[in-house]
C-alpha positions in Angstrom: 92.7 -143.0 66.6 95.2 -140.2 65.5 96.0 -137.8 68.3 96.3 -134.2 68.0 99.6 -132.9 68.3 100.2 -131.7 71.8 101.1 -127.7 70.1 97.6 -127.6 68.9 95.9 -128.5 72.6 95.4 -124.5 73.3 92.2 -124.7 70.0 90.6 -127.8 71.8 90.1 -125.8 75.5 86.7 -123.6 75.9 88.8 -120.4 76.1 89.3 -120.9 72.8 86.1 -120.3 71.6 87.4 -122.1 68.3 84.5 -123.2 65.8 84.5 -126.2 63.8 83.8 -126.6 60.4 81.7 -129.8 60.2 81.9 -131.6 56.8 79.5 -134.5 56.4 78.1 -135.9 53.1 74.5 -136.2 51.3 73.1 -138.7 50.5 74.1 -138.2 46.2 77.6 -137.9 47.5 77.9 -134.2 47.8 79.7 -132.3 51.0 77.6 -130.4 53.2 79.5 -128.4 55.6 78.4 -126.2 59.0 80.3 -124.2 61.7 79.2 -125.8 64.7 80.7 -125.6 68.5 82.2 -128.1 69.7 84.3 -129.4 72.5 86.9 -132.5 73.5 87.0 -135.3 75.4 89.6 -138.1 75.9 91.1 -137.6 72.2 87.6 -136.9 70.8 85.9 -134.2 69.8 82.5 -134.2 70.5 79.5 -131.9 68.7 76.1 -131.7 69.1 72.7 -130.9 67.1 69.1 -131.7 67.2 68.1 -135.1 66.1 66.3 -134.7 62.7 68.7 -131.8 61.1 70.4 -132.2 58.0 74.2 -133.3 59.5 72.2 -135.7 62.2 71.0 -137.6 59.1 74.3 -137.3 57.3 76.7 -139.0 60.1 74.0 -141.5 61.4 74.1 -143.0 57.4 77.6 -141.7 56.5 79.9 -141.6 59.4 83.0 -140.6 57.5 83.2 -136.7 58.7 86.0 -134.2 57.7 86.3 -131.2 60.3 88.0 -127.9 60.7 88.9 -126.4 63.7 90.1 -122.9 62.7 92.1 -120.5 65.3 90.5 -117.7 66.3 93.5 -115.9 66.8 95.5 -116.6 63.9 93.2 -117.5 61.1 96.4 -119.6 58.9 96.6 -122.0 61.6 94.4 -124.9 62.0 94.1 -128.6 62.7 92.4 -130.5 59.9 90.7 -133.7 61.2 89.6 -136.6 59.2 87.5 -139.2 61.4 84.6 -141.3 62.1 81.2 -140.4 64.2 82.0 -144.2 66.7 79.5 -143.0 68.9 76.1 -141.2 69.1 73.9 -140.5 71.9 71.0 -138.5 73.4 71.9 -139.2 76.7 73.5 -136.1 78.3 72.7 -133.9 75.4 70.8 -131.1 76.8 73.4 -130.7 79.1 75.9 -130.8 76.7 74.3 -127.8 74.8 74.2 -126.1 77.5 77.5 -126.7 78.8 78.6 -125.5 74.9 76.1 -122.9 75.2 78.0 -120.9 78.1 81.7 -121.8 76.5 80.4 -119.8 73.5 78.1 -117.1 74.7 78.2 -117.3 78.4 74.5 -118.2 78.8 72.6 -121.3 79.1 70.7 -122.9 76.4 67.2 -122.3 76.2 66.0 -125.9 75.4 63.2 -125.4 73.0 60.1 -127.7 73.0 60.2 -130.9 70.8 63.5 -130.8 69.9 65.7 -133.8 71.1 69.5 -133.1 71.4 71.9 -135.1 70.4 75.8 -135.8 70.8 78.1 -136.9 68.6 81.6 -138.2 69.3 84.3 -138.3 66.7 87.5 -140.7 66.8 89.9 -138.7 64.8 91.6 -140.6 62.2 93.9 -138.4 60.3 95.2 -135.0 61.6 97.2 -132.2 60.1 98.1 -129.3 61.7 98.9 -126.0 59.8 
């Protein structure tokens, strides 16, 4: 695991409000790329989704993800992250919306019926900050 260089902390914290730009790939080989929030944990930066949605299927059979993590602030500096999805879980995921849910738009997540959430942690492998 590559850690992210110390200067670069300030995207990873919830008063950010940083998106990521998720880059998974299809099944014929072709990217497929979504904003999504996000937050970090212990060198990891963590997403979530419902189970079932297009980048749900792409990490559980590709794991090799390519992210974005644009600033907010100062849209020529960003961290690049090349990694791998080492662990997925539903466990904790409705909370985990939530919790993302209020970092973003100060409200809790409405949890709508059916849907199973679902979080994914990514081990960065490559970083370059610009």
């Amino acid at each position: 695991m590559t850690p992210i260089p110390a200067e670069f902390h300030d995207l990873l914290k919830d008063e950010a409000k940083a998106f990521l730009f998720l880059a998974t790939t299809m099944p014929d080989g072709s990217p497929q790329v979504t904003p999504v929030w996000f937050d970090a944990k212990d060198g990891r930066i963590r997403v979530n989704t419902a189970k079932g949605r297009v980048k749900d299927r792409n990490m559980r059979a590709r794991p090799q993800i390519a992210l974005v993590i644009l600033d907010p602030k100062v849209p020529y500096r960003y961290l690049q992250i090349r990694g791998r999805v080492n662990r997925i879980t539903e466990e904790g995921g409705d909370e985990h919306i939530s919790a993302l849910s209020m970092k973003y738009e100060g409200k809790p997540w409405k949890k709508m019926e059916g849907q199973t959430r679902v979080i994914y942690e990514i081990a960065p492998e490559h970083v370059d900050a610009h």
